[in-house]
Every structure is written in C-alpha cells, then in structure tokens.
C-alpha positions in Angstrom: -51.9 -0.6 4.4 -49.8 2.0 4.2 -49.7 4.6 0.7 -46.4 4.0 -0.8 -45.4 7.7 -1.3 -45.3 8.1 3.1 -41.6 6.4 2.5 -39.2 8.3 1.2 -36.5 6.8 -1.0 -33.0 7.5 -0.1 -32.2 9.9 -3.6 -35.5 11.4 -2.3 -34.3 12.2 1.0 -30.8 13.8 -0.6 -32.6 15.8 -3.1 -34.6 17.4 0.0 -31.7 18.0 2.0 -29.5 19.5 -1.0 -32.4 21.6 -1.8 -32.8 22.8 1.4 -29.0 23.4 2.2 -29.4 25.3 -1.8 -32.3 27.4 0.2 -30.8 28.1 3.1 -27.4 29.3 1.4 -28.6 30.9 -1.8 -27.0 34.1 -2.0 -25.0 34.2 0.9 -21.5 34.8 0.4 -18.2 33.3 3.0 -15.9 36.1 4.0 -12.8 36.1 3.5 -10.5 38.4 1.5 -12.4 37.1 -1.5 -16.1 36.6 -0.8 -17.2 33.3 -2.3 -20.5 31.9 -2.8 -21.8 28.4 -1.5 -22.0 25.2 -3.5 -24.2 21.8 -3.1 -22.2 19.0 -3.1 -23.2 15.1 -2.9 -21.4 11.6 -3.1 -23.0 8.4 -2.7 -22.7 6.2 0.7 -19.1 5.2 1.1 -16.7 4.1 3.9 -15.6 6.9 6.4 -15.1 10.1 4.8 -11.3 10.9 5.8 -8.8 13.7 4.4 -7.2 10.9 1.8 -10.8 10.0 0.5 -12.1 13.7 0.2 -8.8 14.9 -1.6 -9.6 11.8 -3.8 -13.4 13.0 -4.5 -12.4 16.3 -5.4 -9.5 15.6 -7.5 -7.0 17.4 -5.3 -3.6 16.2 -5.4 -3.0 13.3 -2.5 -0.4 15.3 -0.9 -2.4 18.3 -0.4 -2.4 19.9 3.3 -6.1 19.3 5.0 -7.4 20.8 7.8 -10.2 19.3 10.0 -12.9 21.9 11.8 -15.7 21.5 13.4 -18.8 23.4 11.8 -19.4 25.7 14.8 -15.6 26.9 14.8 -15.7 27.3 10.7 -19.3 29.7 10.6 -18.1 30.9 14.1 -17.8 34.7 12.3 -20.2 34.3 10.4 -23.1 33.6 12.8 -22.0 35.9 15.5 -24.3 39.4 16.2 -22.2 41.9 17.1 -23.1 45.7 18.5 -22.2 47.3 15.3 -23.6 45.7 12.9 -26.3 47.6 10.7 -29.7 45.7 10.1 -28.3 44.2 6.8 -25.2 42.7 8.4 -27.9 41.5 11.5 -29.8 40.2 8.6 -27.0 37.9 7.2 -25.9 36.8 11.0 -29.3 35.2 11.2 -29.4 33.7 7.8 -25.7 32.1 8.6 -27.3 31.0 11.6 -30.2 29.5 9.9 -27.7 27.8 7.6 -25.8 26.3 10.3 -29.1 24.7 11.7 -30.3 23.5 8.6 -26.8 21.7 8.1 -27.2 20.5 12.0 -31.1 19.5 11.3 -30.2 17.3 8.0 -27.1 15.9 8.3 -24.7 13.9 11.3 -21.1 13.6 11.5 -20.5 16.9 10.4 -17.1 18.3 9.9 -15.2 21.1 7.7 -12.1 20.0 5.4 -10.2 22.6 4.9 -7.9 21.9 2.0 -5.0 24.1 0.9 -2.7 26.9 2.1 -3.7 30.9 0.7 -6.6 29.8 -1.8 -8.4 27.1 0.3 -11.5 24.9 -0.6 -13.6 24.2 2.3 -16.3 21.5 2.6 -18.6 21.4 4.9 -20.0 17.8 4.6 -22.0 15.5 6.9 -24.1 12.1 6.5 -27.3 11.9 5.3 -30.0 9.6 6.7 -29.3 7.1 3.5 -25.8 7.3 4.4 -24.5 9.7 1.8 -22.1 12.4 2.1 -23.8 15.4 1.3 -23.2 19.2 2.4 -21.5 23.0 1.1 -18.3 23.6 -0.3 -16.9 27.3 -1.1 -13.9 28.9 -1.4 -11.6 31.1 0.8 -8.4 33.3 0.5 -6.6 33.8 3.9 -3.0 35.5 3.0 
C-alpha cells in the first residue's frame, strides 16, 4: 500500500512550482529602460488561455493591444553571454538562464503576453501539471 503523502495534490504541485519560479527569479531584475523585478502569478485550470481571457484576468481593458512571444525570443537578452560582460553581468546571464529552465522544467505551453504599447506588462505563463496557469509577470518600458 502506498503512503498517502507519495501523491502530490494539485495546490501542492502549484505551490512547488510558484516557489521554485519565486527561487529562481528572486532578485533578478528585466531590462529595459526601467528595470523591473519579477512577480508569481497563478490562476486556477481554465479553458485556453488566449489574449481576450488574459486581459480579462488582469483587469486590463478588452481593447488593449497584446503581443504573443515565445519565452526563448522574450529572455533572448537576457540569457545570452557576451565577451564583455564582467563576472557579475556573466553571473546574472546564468541565473536568467537558470530561470528560463526552471520555467521550461515546470510548466508546458508556455508563451509571453505582452500587453501594451511604452509601459508594457509581460507574462510569462505556462500550464502546470494540474492544469493551472501559472508563471512570471514584470513590467517593461520600451519608448
């Protein structure tokens, strides 16, 4: 007979994966022209996750524009080494690349909405084993 604790219940299995995604992004900040920290975000399992729903979820008005990215193209800055970067900036590379594999390792059907025009709210948000929508959300300025 098997223990009951070796299942893990679907809230269990969120609360893991937001912790780990809190982990893996605490203190890092996106770049952009303002540098914005990383948030956990959750919603129980719904239907498909499309622009119309998210803007919904986050109480942004229905009309507002919404770009789709994929996750590779949205950190593609952020987790790429280059020659002259000091130790520090090699430092944060890695930990944006660790990010990006914890968000690959936890959660499927991942995408970036990027909602808005100069002051833009990004989610990144995938599907979690239990069928929630859980992932990151932050903030950008692109002028």
């Amino acid at each position: 007979m098997l223990a009951s604790n070796s299942f893990k219940t679907t809230a269990t299995m969120t609360d893991s994966i937001a912790h780990q995604l809190k982990q893996a992004s605490e203190g890092l900040l996106f770049g952009s022209e303002t540098d914005a920290p990383f948030e956990v975000i959750h919603w129980p399992a719904q239907a498909e996750l499309t622009p119309a729903k998210l803007l919904q979820l986050t109480e942004h008005p229905p009309d507002a524009p919404v770009e789709l990215r994929t996750v590779d193209d949205f950190f593609a800055i952020a987790t790429q080494e280059e020659d002259w970067h000091d130790e520090e900036e090699r430092e944060t590379v890695k930990r944006f690349q660790n990010l990006v594999s914890v968000l690959k390792q936890n959660l499927s059907q991942l995408q970036v909405f990027r909602v808005g025009n100069v002051e833009i709210d990004a989610y990144i948000v995938g599907v979690t084993d239990g069928g929630d929508w859980a992932g990151l959300s932050t903030k950008l300025v692109e002028t």
